[in-house]
TORLO-530917 format. One record per residue (C-alpha): x, y, z. Coordinates in steps of 0.05 Angstrom, whole numbers, plus 5000, padded with zeros to 4 digits. Example, Ala and Ser with C-alpha at 12.3 -4.5 7.8 and 13.67 -1.06 7.14 Angstrom:
2
u: 5246 | v: 4910 | w: 5156 $
u: 5273 | v: 4979 | w: 5143 $
//
This chain:
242
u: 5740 | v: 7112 | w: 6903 $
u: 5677 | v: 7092 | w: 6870 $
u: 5628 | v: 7042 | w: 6906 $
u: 5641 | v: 6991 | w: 6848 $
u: 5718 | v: 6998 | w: 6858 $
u: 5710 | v: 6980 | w: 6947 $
u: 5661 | v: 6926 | w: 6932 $
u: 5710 | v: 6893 | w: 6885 $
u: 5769 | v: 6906 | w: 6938 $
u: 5715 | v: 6879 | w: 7000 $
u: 5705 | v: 6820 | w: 6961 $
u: 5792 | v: 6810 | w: 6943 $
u: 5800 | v: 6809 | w: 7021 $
u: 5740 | v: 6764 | w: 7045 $
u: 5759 | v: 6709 | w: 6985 $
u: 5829 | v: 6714 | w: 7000 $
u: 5817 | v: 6705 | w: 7072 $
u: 5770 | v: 6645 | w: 7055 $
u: 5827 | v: 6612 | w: 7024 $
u: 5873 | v: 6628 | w: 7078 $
u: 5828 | v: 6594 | w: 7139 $
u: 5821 | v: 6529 | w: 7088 $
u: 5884 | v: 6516 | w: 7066 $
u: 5931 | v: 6544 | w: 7115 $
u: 5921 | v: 6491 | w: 7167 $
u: 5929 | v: 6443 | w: 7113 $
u: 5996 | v: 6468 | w: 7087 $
u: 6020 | v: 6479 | w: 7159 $
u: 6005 | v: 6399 | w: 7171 $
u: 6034 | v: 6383 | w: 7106 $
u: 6095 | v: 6421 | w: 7123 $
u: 6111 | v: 6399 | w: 7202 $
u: 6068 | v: 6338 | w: 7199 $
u: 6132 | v: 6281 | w: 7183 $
u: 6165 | v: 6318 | w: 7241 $
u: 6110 | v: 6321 | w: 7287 $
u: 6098 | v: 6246 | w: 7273 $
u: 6168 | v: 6226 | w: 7282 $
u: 6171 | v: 6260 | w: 7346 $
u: 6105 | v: 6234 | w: 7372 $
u: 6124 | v: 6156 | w: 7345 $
u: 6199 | v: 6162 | w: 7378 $
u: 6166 | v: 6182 | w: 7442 $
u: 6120 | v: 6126 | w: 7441 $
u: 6175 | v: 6080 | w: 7426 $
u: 6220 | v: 6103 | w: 7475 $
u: 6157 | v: 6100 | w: 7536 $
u: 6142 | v: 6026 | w: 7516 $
u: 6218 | v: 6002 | w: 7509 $
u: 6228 | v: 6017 | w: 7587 $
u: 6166 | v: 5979 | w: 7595 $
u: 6203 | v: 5926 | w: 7568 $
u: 6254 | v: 5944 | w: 7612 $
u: 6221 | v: 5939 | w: 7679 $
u: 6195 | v: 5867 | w: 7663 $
u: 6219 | v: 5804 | w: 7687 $
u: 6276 | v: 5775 | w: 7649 $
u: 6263 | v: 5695 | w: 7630 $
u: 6323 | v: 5648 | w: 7608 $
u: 6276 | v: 5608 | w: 7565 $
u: 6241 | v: 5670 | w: 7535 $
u: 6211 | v: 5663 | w: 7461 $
u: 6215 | v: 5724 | w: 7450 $
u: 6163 | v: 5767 | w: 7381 $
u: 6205 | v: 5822 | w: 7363 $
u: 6175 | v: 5869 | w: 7316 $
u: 6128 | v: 5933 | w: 7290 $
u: 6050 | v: 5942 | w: 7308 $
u: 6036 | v: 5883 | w: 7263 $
u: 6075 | v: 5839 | w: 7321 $
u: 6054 | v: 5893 | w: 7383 $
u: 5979 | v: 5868 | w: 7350 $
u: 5987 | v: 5797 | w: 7358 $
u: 5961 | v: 5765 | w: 7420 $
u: 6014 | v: 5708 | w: 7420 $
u: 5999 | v: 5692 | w: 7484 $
u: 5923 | v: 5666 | w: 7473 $
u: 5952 | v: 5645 | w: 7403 $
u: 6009 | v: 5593 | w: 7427 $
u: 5989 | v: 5590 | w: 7499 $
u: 6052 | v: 5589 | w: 7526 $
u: 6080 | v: 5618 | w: 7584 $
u: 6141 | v: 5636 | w: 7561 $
u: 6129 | v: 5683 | w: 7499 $
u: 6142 | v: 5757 | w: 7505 $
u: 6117 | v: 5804 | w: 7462 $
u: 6164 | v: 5855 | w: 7443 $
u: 6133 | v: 5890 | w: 7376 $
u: 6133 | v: 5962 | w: 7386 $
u: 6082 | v: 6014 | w: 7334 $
u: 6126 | v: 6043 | w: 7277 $
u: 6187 | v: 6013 | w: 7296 $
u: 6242 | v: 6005 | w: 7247 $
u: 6303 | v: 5965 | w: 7242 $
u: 6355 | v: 6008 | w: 7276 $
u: 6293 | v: 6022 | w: 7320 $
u: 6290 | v: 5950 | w: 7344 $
u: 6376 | v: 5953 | w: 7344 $
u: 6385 | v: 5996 | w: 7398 $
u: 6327 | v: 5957 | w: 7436 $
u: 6367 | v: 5898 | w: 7429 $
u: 6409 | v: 5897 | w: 7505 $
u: 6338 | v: 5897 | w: 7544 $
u: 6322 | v: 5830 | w: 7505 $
u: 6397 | v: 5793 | w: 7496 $
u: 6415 | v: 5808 | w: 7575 $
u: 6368 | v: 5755 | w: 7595 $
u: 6392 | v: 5707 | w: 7537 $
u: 6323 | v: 5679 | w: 7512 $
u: 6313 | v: 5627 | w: 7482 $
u: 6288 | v: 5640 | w: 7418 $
u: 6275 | v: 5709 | w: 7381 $
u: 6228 | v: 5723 | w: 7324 $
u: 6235 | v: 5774 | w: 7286 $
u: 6187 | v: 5814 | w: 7235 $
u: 6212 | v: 5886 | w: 7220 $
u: 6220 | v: 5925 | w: 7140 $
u: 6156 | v: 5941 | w: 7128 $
u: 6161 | v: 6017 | w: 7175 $
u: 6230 | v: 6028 | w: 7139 $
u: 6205 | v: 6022 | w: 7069 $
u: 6131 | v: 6057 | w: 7086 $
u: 6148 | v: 6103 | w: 7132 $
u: 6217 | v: 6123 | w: 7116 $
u: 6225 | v: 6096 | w: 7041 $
u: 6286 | v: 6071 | w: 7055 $
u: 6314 | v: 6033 | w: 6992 $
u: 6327 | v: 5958 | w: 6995 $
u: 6397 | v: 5962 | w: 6991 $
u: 6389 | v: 6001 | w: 7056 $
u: 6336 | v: 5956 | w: 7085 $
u: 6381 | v: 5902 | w: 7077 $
u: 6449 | v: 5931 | w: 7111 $
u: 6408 | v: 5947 | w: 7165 $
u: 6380 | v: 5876 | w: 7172 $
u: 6451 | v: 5861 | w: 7167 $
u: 6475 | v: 5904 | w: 7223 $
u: 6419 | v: 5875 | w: 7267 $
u: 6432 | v: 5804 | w: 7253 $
u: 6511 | v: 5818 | w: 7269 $
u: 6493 | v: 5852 | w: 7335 $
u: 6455 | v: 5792 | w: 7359 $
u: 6504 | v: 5737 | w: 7325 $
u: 6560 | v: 5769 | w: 7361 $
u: 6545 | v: 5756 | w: 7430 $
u: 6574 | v: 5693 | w: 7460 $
u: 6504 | v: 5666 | w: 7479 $
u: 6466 | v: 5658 | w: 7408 $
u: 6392 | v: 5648 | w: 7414 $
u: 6342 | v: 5616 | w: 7362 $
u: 6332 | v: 5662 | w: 7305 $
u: 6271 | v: 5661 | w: 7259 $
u: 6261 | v: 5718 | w: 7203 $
u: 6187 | v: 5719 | w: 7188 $
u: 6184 | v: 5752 | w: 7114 $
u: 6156 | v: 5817 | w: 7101 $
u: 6081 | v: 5813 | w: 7082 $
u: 6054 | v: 5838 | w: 7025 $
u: 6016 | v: 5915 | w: 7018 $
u: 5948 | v: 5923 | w: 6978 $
u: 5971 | v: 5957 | w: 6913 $
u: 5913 | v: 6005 | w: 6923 $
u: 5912 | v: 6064 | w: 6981 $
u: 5870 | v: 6040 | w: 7036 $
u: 5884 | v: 6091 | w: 7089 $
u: 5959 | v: 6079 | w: 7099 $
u: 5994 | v: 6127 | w: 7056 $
u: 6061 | v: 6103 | w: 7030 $
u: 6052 | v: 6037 | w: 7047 $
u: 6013 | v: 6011 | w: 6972 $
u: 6027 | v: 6007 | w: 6919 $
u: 6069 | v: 5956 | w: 6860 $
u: 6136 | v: 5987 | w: 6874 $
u: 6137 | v: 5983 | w: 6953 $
u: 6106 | v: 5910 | w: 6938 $
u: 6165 | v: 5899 | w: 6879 $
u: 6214 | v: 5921 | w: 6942 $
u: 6197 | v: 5872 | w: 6992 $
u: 6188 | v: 5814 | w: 6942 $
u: 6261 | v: 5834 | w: 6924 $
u: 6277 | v: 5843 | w: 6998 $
u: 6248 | v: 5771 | w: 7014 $
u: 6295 | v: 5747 | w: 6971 $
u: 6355 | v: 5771 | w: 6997 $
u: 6338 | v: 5758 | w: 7065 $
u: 6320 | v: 5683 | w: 7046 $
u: 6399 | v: 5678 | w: 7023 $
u: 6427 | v: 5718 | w: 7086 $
u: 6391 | v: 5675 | w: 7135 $
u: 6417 | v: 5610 | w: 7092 $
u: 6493 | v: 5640 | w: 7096 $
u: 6476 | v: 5649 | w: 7173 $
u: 6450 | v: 5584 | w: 7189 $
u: 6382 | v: 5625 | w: 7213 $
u: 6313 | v: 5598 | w: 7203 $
u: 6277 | v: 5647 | w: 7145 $
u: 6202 | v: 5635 | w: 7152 $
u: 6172 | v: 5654 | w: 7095 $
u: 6092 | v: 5681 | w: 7098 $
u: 6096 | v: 5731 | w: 7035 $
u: 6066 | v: 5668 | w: 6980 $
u: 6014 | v: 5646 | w: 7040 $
u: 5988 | v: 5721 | w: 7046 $
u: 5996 | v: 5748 | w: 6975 $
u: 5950 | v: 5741 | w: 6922 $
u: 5968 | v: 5775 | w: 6846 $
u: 6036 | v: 5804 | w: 6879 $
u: 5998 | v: 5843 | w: 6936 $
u: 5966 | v: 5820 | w: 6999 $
u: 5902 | v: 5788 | w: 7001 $
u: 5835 | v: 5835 | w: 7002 $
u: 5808 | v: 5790 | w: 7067 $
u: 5873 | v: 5784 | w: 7103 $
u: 5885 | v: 5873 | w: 7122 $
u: 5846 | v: 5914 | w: 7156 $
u: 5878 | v: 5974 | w: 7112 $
u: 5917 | v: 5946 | w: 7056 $
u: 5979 | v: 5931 | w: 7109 $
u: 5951 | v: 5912 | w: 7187 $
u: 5919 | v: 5845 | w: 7187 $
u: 5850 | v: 5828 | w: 7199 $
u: 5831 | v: 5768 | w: 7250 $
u: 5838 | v: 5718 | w: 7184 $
u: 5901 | v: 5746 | w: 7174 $
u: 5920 | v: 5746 | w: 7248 $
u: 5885 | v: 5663 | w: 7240 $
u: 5931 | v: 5648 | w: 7183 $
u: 5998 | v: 5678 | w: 7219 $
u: 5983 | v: 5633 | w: 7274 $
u: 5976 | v: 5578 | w: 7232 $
u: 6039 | v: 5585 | w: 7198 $
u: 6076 | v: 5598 | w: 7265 $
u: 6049 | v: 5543 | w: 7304 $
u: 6103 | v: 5496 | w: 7283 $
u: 6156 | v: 5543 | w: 7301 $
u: 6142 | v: 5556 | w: 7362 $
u: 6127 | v: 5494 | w: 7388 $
u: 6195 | v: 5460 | w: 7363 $
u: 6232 | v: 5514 | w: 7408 $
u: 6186 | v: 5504 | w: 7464 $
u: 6222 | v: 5501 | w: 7537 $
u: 6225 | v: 5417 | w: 7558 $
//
């Protein structure tokens, strides 16, 4: 073999080893990572729910149930009230916050809150027909319990139609979907006789959500956080405990 012929071959083996070391952990994380992540997030979930658990149950309970944009939320130095639980849980989903449902309705609050959608159509790009049978589902769980406490639907927000760190959550069709969704949940909570709160034309701007209300095109900055307040305020205070 002439020295040409090995320096060519030396040089094969070191560039295709190169490539190897660069993109094999990358196609290994591309391949496991939506496993890995559901894994580590159902965990998580799981961990904080018996949290929830292990707390003190309260008859006059307001109670914020929800996804990290709720768990974020510091209700408690927001509406000063003694009563409020916070019950939002990091990349929770509807049938998530379902089976989470006994640890809150044994203690019949009050009032419940709830602001879920925006992990199932991100994070699982679930379809809005199956965002809202899920909805549905949840709403019938709580509905068909003898003891029926205050319900309030917040709205989905809006996403920034440009990627700002959260992949899957931007862009003009997941924004398309929850305007859609926001509709339809508007009429179910009318057929239901539930209380639809609706934040998505306070927080949107041009069909997405406004530039100075996220952090990253979905979690909301302290104006956002200032302006969810604002818009809750009355809420919460007409189902406060006399």
């Amino acid at each position: 073999m002439s020295k040409r012929i090995k320096i060519l071959l030396y040089g094969s083996l070191l560039f295709n080893l190169a490539v190897l070391l660069y993109f094999g952990p990358r196609l290994y994380q591309r391949i496991f990572n939506s496993e890995a992540s559901y894994s580590t997030d159902y965990e998580y979930s799981m961990n904080r729910n018996k949290y929830f658990e292990q707390l003190p149950s309260d008859s006059n309970a307001i109670v914020f149930l929800g996804t990290s944009i709720t768990q974020n939320f510091e209700i408690h130095e927001s509406f000063k009230n003694t009563h409020l639980q916070n019950r939002g849980i990091n990349g929770d989903v509807i049938k998530g916050m379902r089976n989470r449902l006994p640890a809150i309705l044994n203690q019949h609050p009050k009032v419940i809150f709830i602001e879920a959608g925006i992990n199932d159509l991100g994070g699982n790009k679930a379809s809005v027909e199956e965002v809202i049978s899920d909805y549905n589902d949840l709403l019938d769980e709580i509905q068909k319990r003898p003891y029926k406490p205050q319900l309030n639907i917040l709205s989905i927000l809006p996403v920034s139609n440009q990627n700002k760190g959260m992949n899957g959550y931007f862009g003009r069709d997941i924004n398309e979907k929850i305007r859609i969704i926001n509709d339809q949940l508007k009429a179910i909570c009318n057929d239901r006789n539930i209380t639809f709160i609706d934040l998505y034309e306070h927080f949107q701007k041009k069909g997405e959500i406004k530039s100075e209300l996220t952090i990253d095109g979905v979690h909301l900055s302290g104006e956002g956080y200032a302006l969810l307040t604002e818009r809750l305020v009355p809420h919460v205070e007409n189902n406060r405990p006399h």
